[in-house]
C-alpha positions as CSV (number, residue, x, y, z in Angstrom):
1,X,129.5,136.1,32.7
2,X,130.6,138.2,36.1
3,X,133.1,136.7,38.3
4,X,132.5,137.0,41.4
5,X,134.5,136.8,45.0
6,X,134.4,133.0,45.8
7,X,132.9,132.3,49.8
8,X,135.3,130.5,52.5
9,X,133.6,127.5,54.1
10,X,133.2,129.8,57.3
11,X,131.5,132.8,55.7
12,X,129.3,130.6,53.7
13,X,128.4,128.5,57.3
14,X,127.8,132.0,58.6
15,X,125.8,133.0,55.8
16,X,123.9,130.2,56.5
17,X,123.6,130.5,60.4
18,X,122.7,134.3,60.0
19,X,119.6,133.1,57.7
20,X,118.2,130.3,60.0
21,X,118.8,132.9,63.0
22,X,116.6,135.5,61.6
23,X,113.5,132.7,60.8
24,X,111.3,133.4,64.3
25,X,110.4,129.9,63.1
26,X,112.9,127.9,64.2
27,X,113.6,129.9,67.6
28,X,110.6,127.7,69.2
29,X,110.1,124.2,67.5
30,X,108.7,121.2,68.6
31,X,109.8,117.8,66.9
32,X,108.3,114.1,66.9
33,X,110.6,111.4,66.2
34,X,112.3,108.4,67.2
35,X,115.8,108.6,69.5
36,X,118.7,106.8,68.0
37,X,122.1,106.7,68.4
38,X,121.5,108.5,72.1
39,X,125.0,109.4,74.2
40,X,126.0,111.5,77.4
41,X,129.6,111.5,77.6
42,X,131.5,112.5,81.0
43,X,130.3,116.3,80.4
44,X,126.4,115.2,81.1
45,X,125.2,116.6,78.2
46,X,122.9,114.3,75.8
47,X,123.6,113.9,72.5
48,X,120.8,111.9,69.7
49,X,119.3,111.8,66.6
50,X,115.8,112.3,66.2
51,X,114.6,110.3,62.8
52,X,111.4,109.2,60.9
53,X,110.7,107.7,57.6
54,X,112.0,110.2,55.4
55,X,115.1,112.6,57.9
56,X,117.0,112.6,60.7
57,X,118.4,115.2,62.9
58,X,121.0,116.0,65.4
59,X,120.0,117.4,69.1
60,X,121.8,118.4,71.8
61,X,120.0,118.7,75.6
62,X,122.7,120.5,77.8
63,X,123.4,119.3,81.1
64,X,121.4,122.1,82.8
65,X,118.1,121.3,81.2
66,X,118.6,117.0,81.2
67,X,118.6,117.4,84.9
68,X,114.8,118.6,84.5
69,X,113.7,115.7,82.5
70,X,111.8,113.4,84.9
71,X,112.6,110.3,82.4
72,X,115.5,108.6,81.5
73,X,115.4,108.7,77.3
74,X,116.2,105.7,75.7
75,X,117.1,104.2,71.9
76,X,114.1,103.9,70.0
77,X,111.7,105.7,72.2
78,X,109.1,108.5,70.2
79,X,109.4,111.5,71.6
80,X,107.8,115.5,71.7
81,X,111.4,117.6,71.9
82,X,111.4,121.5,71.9
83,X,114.0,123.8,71.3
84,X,115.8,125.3,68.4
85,X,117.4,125.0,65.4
86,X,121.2,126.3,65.1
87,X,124.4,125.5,63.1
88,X,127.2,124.0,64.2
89,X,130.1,125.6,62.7
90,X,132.6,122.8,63.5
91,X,130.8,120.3,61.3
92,X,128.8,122.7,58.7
93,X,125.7,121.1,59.9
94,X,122.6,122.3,61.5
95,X,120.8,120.7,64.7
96,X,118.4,120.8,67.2
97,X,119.5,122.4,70.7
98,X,116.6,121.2,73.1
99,X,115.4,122.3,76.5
100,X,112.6,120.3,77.0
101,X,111.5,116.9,75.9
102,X,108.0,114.6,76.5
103,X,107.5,111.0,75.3
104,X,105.1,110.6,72.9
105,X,101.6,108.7,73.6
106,X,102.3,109.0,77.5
107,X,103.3,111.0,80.1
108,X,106.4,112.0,81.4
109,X,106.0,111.2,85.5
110,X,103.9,108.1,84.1
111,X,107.1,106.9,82.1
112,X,109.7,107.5,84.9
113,X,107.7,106.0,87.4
114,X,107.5,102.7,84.9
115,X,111.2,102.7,84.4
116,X,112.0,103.1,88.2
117,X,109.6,100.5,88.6
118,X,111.3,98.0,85.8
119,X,114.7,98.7,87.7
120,X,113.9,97.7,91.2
121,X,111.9,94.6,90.4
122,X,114.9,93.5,88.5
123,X,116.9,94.2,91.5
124,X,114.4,91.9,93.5
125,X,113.1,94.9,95.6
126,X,109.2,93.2,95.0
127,X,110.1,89.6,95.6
128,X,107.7,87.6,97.1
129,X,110.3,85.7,99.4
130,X,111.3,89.2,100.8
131,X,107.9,89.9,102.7
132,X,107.4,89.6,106.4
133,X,104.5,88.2,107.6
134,X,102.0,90.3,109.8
135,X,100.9,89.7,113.3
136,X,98.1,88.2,114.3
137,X,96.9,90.4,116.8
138,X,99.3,93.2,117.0
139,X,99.4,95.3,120.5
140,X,100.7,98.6,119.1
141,X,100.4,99.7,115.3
142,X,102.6,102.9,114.2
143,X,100.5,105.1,111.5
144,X,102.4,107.0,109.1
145,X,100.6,109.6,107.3
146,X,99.9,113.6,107.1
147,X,98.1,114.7,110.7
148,X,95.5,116.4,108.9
149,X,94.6,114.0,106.3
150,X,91.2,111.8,106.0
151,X,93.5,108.7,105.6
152,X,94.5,108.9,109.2
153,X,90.6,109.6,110.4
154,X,89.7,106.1,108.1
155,X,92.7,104.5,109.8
156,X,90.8,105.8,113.4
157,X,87.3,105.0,112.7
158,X,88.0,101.2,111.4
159,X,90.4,100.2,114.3
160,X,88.0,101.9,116.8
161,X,85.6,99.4,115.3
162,X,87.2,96.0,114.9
163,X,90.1,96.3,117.3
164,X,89.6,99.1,120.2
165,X,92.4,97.5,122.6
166,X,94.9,98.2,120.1
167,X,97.4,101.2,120.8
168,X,97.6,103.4,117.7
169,X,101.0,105.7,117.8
170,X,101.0,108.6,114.6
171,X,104.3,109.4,113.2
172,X,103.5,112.2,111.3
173,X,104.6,112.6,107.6
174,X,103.8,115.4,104.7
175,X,102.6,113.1,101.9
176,X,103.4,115.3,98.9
177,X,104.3,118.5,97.4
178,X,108.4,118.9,97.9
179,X,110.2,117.4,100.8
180,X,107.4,115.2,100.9
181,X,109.8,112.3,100.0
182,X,112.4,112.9,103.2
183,X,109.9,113.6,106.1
184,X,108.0,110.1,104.8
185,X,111.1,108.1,105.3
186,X,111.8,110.0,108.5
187,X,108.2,109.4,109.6
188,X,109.3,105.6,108.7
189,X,112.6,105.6,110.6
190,X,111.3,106.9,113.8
191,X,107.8,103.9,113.6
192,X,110.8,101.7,113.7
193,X,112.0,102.6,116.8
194,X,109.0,102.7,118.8
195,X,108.8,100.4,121.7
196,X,106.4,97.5,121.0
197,X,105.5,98.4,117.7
198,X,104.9,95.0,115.6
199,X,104.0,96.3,112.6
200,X,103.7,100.2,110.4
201,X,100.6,101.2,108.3
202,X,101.8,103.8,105.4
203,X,98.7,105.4,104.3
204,X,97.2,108.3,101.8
205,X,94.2,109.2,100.0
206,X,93.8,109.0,96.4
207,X,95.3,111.9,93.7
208,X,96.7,112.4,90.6
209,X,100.1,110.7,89.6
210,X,101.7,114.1,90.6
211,X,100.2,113.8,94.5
212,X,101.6,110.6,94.5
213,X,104.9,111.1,93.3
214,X,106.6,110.7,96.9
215,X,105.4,107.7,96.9
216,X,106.9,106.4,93.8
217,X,110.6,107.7,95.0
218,X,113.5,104.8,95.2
219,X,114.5,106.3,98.5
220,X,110.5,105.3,100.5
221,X,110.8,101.6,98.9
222,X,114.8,101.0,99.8
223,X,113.4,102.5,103.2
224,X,110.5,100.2,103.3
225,X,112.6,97.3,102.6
226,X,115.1,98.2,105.4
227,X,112.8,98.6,108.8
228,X,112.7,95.4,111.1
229,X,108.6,96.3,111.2
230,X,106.6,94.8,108.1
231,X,105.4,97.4,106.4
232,X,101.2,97.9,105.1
233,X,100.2,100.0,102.7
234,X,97.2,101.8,101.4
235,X,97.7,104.3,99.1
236,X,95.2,106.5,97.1
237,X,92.2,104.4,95.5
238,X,91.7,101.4,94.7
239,X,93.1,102.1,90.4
240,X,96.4,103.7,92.3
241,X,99.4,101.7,92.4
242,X,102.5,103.2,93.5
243,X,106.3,101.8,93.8
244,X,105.6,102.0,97.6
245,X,102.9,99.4,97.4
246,X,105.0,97.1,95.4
247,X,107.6,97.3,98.3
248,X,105.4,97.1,101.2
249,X,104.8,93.6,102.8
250,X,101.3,93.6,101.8
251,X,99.1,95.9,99.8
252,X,95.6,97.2,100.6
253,X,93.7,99.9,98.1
254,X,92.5,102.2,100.3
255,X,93.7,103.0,104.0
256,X,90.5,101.7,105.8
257,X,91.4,98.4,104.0
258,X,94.6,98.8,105.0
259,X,93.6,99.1,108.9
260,X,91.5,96.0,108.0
261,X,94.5,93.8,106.7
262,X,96.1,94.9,109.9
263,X,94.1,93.7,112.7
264,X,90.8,91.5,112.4
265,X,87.7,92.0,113.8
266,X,87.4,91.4,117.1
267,X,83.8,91.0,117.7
268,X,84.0,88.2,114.9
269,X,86.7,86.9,116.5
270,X,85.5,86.7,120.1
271,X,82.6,85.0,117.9
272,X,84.5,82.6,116.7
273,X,85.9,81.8,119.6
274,X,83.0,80.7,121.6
275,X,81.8,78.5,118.5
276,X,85.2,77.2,118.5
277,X,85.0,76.3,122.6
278,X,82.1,74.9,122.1
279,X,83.0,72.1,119.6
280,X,85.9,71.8,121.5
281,X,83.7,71.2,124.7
282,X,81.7,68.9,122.8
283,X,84.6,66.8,121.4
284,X,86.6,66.9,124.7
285,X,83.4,65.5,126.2
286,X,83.3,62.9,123.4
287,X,86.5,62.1,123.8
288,X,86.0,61.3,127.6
289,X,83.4,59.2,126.9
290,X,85.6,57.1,124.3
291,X,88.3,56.9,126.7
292,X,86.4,56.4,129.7
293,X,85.0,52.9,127.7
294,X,88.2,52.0,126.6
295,X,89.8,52.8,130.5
296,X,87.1,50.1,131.5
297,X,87.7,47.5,129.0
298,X,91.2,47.7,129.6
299,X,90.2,47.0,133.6
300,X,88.1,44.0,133.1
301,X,91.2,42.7,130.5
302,X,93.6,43.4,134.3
303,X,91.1,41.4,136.0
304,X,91.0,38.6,134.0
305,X,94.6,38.5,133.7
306,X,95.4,39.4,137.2
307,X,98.2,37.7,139.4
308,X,96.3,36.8,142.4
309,X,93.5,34.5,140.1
310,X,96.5,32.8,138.0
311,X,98.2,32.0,141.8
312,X,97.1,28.8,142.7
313,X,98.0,27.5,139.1
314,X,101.4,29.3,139.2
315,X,101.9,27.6,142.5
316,X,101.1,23.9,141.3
317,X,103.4,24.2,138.8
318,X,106.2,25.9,140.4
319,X,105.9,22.5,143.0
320,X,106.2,19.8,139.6
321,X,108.7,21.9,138.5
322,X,110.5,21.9,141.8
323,X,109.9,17.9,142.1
324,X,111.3,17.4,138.1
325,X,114.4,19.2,139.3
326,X,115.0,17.3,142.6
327,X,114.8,13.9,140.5
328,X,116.9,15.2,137.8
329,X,119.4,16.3,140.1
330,X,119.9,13.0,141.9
331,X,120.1,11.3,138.9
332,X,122.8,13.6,137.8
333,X,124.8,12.9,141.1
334,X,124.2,9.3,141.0
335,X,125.5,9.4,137.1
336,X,128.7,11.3,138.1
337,X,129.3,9.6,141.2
338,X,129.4,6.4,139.2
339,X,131.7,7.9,136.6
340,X,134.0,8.9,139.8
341,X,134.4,5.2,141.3
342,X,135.1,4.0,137.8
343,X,138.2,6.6,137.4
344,X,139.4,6.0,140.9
345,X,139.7,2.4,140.4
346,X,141.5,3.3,136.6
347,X,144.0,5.6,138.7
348,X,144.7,3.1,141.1
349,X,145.9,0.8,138.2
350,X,147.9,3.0,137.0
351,X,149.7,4.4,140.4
352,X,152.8,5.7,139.7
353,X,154.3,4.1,142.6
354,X,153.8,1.0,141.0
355,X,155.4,2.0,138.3
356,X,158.3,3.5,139.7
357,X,158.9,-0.2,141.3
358,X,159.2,-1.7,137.7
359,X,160.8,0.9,136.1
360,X,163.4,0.9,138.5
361,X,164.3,-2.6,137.9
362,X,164.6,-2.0,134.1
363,X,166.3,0.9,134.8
364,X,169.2,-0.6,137.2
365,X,169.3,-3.4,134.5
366,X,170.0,-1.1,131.8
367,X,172.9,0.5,133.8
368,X,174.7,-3.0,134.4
369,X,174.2,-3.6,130.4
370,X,175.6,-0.2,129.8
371,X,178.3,-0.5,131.9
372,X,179.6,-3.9,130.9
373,X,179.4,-2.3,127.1
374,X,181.7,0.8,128.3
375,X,184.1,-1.6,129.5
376,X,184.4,-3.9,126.0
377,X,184.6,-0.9,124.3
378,X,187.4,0.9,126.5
379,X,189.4,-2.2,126.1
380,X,188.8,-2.6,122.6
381,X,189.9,1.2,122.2
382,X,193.1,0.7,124.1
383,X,194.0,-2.3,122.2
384,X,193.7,-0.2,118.9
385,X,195.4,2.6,120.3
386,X,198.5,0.2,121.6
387,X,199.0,-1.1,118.1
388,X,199.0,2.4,116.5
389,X,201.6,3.9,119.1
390,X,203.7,0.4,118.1
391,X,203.2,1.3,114.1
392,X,204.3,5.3,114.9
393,X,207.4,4.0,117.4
394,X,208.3,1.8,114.7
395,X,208.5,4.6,111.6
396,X,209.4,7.2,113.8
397,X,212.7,8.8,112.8
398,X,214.3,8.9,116.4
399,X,214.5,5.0,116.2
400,X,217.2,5.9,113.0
401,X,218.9,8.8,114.5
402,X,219.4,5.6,117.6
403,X,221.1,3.3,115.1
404,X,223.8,6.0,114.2
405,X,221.9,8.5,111.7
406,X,221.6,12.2,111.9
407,X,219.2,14.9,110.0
408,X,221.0,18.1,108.3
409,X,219.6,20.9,108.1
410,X,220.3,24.8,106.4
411,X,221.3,26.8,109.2
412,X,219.3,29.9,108.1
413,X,215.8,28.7,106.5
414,X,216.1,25.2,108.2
415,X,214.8,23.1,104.8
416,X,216.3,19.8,105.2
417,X,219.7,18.7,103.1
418,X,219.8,15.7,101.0
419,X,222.2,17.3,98.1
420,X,225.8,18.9,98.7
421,X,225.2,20.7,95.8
422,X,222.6,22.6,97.5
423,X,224.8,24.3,100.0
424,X,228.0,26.6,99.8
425,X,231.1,26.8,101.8
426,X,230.9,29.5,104.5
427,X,227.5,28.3,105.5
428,X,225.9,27.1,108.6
429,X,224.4,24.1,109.0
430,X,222.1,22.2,112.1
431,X,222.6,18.5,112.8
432,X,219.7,16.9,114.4
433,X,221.5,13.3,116.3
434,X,219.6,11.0,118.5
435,X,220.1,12.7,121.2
436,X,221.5,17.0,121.0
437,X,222.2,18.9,118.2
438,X,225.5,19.9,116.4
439,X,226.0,23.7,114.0
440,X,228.6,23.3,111.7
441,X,229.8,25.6,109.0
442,X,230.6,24.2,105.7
443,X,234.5,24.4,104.4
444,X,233.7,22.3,100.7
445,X,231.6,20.3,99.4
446,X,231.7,17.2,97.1
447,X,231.0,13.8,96.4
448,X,230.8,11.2,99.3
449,X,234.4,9.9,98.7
450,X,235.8,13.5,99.5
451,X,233.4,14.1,102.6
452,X,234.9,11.2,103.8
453,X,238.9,12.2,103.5
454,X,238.0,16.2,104.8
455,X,236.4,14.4,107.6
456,X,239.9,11.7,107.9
457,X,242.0,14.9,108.1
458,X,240.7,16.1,111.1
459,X,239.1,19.4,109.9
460,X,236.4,18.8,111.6
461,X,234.8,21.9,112.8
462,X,231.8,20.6,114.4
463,X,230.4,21.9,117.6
464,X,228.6,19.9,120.4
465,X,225.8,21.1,121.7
């Protein structure tokens, strides 16, 4: 057995990608399968995996080419993709570049119109409670659509017919092919601003889904949605439903049913009319009629009840009524006057002049009474106070100091002496007599027996005051 050189990972991915590029079969491919696993990171480009029953395989759709795909692709959605196969040297794996991609069962315009459609019903775009009614009888009607197209001649012929008075203005539009999209919703813009407008017919006839493609563009229904003018449309035939008619106010299937919804038929309506003033003549007259019996039962009712035949009762009893009040109101009088006598005579009874008489008497008695008690009772009083002062002159002390005794008392806190012990020699002593007072200061002290031979001796210091 030969050894031979072993292959690096790159030459044998190189090997491998040299092989697969030399196969003119996998240059131009076209693959079924279901997406999964579907990405597009900030770059733009799309990466997925395309798988069946039995495989799967890695694609890759560059940013360039996605732009061209008139769809958005989705998670589990089957679809055509063609391109070529190629290795991926990072990974060692081989994949699927695409350029172009179809769904599978339906068309492509067909799918993206359905998608756009799903987004802007869930953003309410369609709602019910978002259309504006339509005029009656509008004065002036603004037509968008191609000048040289049979919808605007449809448009003509029909309003010539049912409503001749009203003014038809064209704002001219190309309905398809490129740049159909802008001059439509500048053909809408300017039917806005036309003076006396009331409402905007935005009509084509019928083609195929590409013909109608401006009419399935975000951009016409967000502008439909904006105007102040409701919006009619009648768009390709009757089968034909675009995103435009979903958006408009109301819908019609062709354009000359579209001019229909917009203004009625006149002849009919002048029609109408007359059979409506007729029965309205004929109940107007009915009602009259009913009225005008009613008017005269209600005047034979006033006659009946009138002022001038109830009078001459009104005036008999408005004279017993005056005659009922005269006697009642002498009675009254004759009551009150009698109630007046009897209180006159009660207030003469009681006069306070009389009264003042008696109570004067009891009064002046009262004063002598009063007076004679003051007097027994002053007397009494003094008699008490007389034998008081006689108790107080008897144990007052000046009637002792009179028979001979005096009070001593400490020169300097003035307390009362009763004890020679109690004072000191040196100090000063007060001598209260009957009449003056003598200070003395104290040379000894001792029993009684010795006061009395300091005092024989003549040292007798005392000073008269």
């Amino acid at each position: 057995m030969s050894l031979r050189r072993a292959l690096t990972v790159a030459e044998l991915t190189a090997l491998i990608r040299g092989v697969i590029s030399r196969s003119p079969d996998l240059e131009d491919v076209l693959v079924e399968g279901e997406i999964s696993n579907i990405s597009m990171p900030a770059s733009g480009h799309l990466y997925f995996t395309l798988k069946d029953a039995g495989a799967s395989l890695s694609c890759v759709i560059w940013r360039s080419q996605r732009a061209e795909i008139p769809f958005r692709p989705d998670n589990g959605m089957t679809v055509i993709v063609h391109g070529r196969i190629e290795v991926y040297d990072a990974q060692g794996r081989y994949q699927l570049y695409a350029d172009r991609m179809e769904p599978s069962g339906i068309g492509a315009l067909a799918l993206a119109v359905e998608q756009r459609r799903r987004a802007l019903a869930a953003e309410g775009l369609f709602d019910e409670a978002r259309k504006r009614p339509l005029p009656l009888l509008p004065r002036r009607v603004v037509v968008v659509t191609s000048r040289s197209g049979a919808a605007l001649r449809d448009v003509l012929t029909v309003m010539r017919r049912r409503a001749p008075s009203v003014d038809l203005v064209l704002s001219p539009a190309t309905v398809q092919g490129d740049g159909a999209v802008e001059t439509v919703v500048l053909a809408l813009e300017r039917a806005q601003g036309v003076r006396g407008a009331e409402v905007v017919l935005l009509v084509r006839g019928g083609g195929s889904l590409e013909d109608l493609m401006a009419f399935n563009d975000e951009r016409l229904a967000r502008a439909i949605r904006g105007g102040r003018l409701p919006v009619v449309s009648g768009v390709g035939h009757e089968t034909d439903t675009t995103i435009a008619d979903l958006a408009a106010d109301r819908r019609a299937p062709t354009p000359s049913a579209a001019a229909e919804l917009v203004v009625p038929d006149c002849r009919r309506l002048a029609a109408e009319l007359g059979v409506r003033r007729a029965h309205l003549g004929a109940a107007a007259r009915q009602e009259i009629g009913v009225k005008r019996g009613s008017l005269e039962r209600q005047r034979l009712r006033l006659e009946n009840a009138s002022p001038i035949r109830r009078l001459p009762s009104h005036r008999q009893e408005l004279d017993l009524r005056a005659e009922r009040l005269r006697s009642g109101l002498l009675a009254a009088l004759t009551a009150k006057r009698r109630r007046l006598d009897a209180a006159i005579t009660q207030l003469r009874v009681a006069s306070p002049r009389q009264r003042v008489a008696v109570e004067r008497q009891r009064l002046d008695g009262d004063v002598r009474r009063l007076s004679r008690l003051v007097a027994a009772a002053l007397a009494q009083r003094r008699q008490q106070v007389g034998a008081r002062r006689d108790q107080l002159e008897a144990l007052s002390p000046l009637r002792v100091l009179e028979r001979g005794y005096s009070i001593t008392m400490d020169g300097a806190s003035g307390a009362v002496l009763t004890d020679s012990g109690t004072v000191r020699p040196g100090g000063r002593l007060r001598t209260r007599l009957a009449r003056g007072v003598v200070v003395s200061t104290v040379d000894a002290q001792g029993s009684t027996d010795a006061d009395e031979r300091m005092y024989d001796t003549g040292h007798d210091t005392a000073e008269r005051r």
